[in-house]
N, C-alpha and C positions, 0 to 999 in steps of 0.2 A: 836429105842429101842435096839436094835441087839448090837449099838456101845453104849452102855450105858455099855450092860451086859459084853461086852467085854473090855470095859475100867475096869467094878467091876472084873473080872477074873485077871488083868495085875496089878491094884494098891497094892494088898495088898502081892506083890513081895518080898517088904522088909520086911513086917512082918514074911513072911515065913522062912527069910536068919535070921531070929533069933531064932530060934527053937521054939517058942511058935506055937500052934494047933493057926492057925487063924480061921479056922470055930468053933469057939466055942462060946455060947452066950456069954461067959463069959470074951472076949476077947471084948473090949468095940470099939477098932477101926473098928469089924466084926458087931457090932449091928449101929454103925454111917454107915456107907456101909449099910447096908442093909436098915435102916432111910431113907437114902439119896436117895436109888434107888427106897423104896416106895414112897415117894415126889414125884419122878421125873415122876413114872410111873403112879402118881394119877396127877399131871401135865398133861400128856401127855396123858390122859386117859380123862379128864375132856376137852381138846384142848384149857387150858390154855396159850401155845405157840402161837396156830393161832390168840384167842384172846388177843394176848401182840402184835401179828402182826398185825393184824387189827387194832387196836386201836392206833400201830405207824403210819398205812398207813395211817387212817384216820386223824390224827394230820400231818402228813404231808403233805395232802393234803390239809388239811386248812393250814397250814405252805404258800405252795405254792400258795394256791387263793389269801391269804392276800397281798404275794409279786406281784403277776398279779396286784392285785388291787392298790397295792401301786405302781406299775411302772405305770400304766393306770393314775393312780392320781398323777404323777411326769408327764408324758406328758402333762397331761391336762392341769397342774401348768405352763410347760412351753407354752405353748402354747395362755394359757392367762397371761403371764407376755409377749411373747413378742409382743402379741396383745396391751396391753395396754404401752407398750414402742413404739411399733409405733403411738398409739395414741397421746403418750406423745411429739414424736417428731413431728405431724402433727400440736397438739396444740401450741408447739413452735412455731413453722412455721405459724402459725397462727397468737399467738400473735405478731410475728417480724413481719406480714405484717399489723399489726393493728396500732403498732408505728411506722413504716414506713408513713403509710397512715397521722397518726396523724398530726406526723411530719411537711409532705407535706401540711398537711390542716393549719396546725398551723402558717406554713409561707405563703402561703396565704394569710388566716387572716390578718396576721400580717403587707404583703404588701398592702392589702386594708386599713387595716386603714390610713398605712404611706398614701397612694393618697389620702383616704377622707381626713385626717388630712391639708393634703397640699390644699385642693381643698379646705375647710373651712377657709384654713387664706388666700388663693387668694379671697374669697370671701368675706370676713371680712375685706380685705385689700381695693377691690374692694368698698365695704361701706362706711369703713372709708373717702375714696376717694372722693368720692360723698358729703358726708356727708361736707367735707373742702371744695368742689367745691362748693355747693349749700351755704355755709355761708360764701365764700367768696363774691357770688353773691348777695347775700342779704347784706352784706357790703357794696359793690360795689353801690346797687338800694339804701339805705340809705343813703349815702354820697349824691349820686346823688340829691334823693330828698331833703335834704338838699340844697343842692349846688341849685337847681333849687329856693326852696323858699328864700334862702337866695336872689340870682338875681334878685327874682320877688320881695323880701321886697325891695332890692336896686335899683330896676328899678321902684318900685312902689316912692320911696322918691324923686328918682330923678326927677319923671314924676310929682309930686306934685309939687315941689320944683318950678323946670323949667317950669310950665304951670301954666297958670290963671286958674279961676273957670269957665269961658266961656270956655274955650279950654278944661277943664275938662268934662263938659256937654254934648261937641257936641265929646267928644271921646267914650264917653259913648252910645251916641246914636246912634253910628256910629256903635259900638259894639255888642247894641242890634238889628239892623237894620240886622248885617251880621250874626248874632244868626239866625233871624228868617228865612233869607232868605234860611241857610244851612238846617234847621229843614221841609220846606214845599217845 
């Protein structure tokens, strides 16, 4: 207050170096000074000042929590980005061992079928094989019996042919004779 009253004593300096009375009502720059210093001292009477202070401290303060709380939430942010970037790189890492694996399985597979594959046409080869062996064989038993009845029709004409009907009789019984004797 002290420096108030002594700044109002020092300002109206120059209205003095002009010869008008400055303490006069009627002197309008002398009633704004005196305006201004009742303001100030009903300001300063009221402790208007402390509460423009307080209420700056207190904006500051919240000023300042806000910025704690937003660096607190810029950590955290980082802290879960590079949590989930190392996730993201384990998950990589995961998947490369997943097509890796695949891969390896896939060729596997792949060379299993190639052997059953082979293993089915040796098998199939193996049949067919058989299959030509057994109906060359049955060729072979055909022809034969042929061949055997053809000999027995041509062995039968000629044993006709070249023998009487006495020498037919007694070949016949001679036949059944050796029939029975194998049979008992």
């Amino acid at each position: 207050m002290k420096k108030l009253i002594a700044l109002g004593i020092l300002a109206p300096a120059p209205a003095l170096a002009a010869g008008d009375v400055f303490f006069s009502l009627r002197n309008t720059d002398f009633v704004v000074l005196i305006s201004f210093l009742l303001f100030v001292g009903v300001l300063v009477y009221l402790k208007v000042p402390g509460l423009i202070g307080g209420l700056l401290d207190k904006r500051a303060d919240n000023i300042r929590s806000e910025l704690d709380e937003a660096k607190a939430l810029r950590e955290e942010a980082q802290t879960i980005l590079a949590s989930y970037e190392r996730k993201q790189k384990e998950v990589a890492e995961q998947a490369e061992r997943i097509i890796e694996t695949a891969k390896k399985d896939a060729q596997i597979a792949a060379d299993a079928a190639k052997q059953d594959l082979k293993e089915s046409i040796a098998r199939r080869l193996q049949a067919a094989d058989e299959q030509i062996e057994s109906a060359q064989a049955a060729a072979v038993k055909d022809i034969r019996d042929r061949a055997v009845s053809a000999a027995i029709s041509a062995a039968a004409e000629v044993v006709a042919a070249k023998t009487s009907a006495a020498d037919q009789g007694k070949l016949i019984d001679d036949a059944i004779g050796e029939v029975a004797a194998k049979l008992h």
